[in-house]
ZAMARGU-4260 file (C-alpha; in steps of 0.2 Angstrom, whole numbers, plus 5000, padded with zeros to 4 digits):
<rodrens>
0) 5083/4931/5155 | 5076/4945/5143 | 5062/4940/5133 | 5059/4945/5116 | 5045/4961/5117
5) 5038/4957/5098 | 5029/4976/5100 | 5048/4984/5103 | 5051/4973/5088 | 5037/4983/5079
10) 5043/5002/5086 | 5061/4998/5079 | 5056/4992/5062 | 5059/5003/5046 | 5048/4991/5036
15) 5033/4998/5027 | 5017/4993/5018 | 5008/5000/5007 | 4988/4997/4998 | 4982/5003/4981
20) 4965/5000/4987 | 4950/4994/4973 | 4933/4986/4976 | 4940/4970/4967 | 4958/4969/4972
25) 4971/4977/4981 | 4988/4981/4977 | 5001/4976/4992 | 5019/4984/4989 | 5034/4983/5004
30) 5046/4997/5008 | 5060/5004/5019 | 5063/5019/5026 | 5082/5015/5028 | 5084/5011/5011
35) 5069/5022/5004 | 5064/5008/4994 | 5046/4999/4990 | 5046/4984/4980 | 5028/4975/4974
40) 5023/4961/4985 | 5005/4956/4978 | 4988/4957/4972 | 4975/4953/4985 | 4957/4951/4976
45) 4944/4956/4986 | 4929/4946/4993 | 4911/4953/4990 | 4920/4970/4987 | 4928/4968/5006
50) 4944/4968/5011 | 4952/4950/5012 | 4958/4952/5032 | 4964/4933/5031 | 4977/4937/5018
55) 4981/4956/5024 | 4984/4952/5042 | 4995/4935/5036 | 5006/4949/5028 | 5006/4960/5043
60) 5011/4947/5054 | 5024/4942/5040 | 5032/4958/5036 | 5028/4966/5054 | 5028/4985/5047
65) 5031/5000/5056 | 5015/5008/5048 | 5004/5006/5032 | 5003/5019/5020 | 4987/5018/5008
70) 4984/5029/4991 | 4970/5038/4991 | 4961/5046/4976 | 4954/5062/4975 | 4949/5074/4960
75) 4958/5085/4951 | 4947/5098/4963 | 4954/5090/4977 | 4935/5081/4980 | 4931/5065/4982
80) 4931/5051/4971 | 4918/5040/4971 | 4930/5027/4980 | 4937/5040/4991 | 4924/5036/5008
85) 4929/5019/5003 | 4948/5022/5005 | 4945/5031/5021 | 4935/5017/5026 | 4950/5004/5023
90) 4963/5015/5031 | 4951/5016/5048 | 4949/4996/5048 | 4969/4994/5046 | 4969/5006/5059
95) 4959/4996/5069 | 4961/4979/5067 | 4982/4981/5069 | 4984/4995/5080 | 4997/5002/5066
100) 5000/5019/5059 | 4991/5021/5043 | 4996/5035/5032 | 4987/5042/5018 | 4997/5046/5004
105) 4988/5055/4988 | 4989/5041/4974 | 4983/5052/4957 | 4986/5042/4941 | 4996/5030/4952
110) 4988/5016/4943 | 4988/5024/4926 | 5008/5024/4927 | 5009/5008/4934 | 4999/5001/4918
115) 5008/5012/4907 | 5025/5007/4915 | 5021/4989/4912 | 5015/4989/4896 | 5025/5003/4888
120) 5041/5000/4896 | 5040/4978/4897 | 5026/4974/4885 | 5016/4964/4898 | 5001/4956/4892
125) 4984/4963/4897 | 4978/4947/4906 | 4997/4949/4914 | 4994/4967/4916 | 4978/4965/4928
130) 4986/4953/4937 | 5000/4963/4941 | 4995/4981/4940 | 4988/4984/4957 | 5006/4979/4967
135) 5014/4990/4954 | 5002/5005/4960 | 5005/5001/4978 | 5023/5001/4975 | 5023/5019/4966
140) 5010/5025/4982 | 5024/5018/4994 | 5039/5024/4984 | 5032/5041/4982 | 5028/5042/5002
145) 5044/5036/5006 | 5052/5047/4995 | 5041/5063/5004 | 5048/5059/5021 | 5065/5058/5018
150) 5063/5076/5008 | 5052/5083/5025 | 5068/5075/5038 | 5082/5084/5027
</rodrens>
């Protein structure tokens, strides 16, 4: 009888996540490298300015991604933002806590264009807007990532 191996479930997958990581929330966005598309899955709000590991491993067990991919934010200079130890800090903890590949993807004005986007293009309301905003950002930081690997396997 073979028994099912859930970590040669995990090496096979082509399922990603992706974080738009902030202090009060974070944006949670789902992808796949077969089909090169990320899609927004949720806004997680953060407790005490911590990450809610209930809730992000719940998804991780859910989804069972191949890696995690998180935007992080740097200058126009290419330095640090203010955010950017905490980023670095996130993507060490998923690292950690999962045993996962985390990939850092550069998320400049990802936000901006997700607010943009959804009020330029769908007229969402700005209570809406901070509501959804976040997973529209992760989605954008996965999309983009996704988009960058099949352009590096061609």
């Amino acid at each position: 009888m073979v028994k099912h191996d859930p970590l040669q479930a995990k090496a096979t997958t082509d399922t990603y996540l992706g974080f738009d990581f902030g202090n009060k929330k974070i944006g949670v966005a789902v992808g796949q490298s077969t089909t090169t598309s990320a899609s927004p899955l949720q806004t997680i709000r953060s407790i005490n300015q911590n990450p809610n590991w209930e809730i992000i491993g719940k998804l991780i067990q859910e989804w069972r991604p191949a890696g995690l991919v998180v935007g992080i934010s740097k200058q126009a200079d290419g330095s640090d933002n203010p955010i950017t130890p905490r980023m670095l800090k996130f993507c060490r903890q998923l690292e950690g806590r999962y045993q996962l590949p985390v990939f850092q993807q550069d998320e400049t004005l990802s936000t901006f264009e997700a607010k943009q986007m959804l009020f330029d293009e769908v007229s969402v309301s700005a209570s809406k807007l901070w509501q959804v905003q976040d997973q529209l950002a992760a989605q954008l930081i996965l999309q983009t990532w996704l988009n960058d690997r099949i352009k590096r396997t061609i």
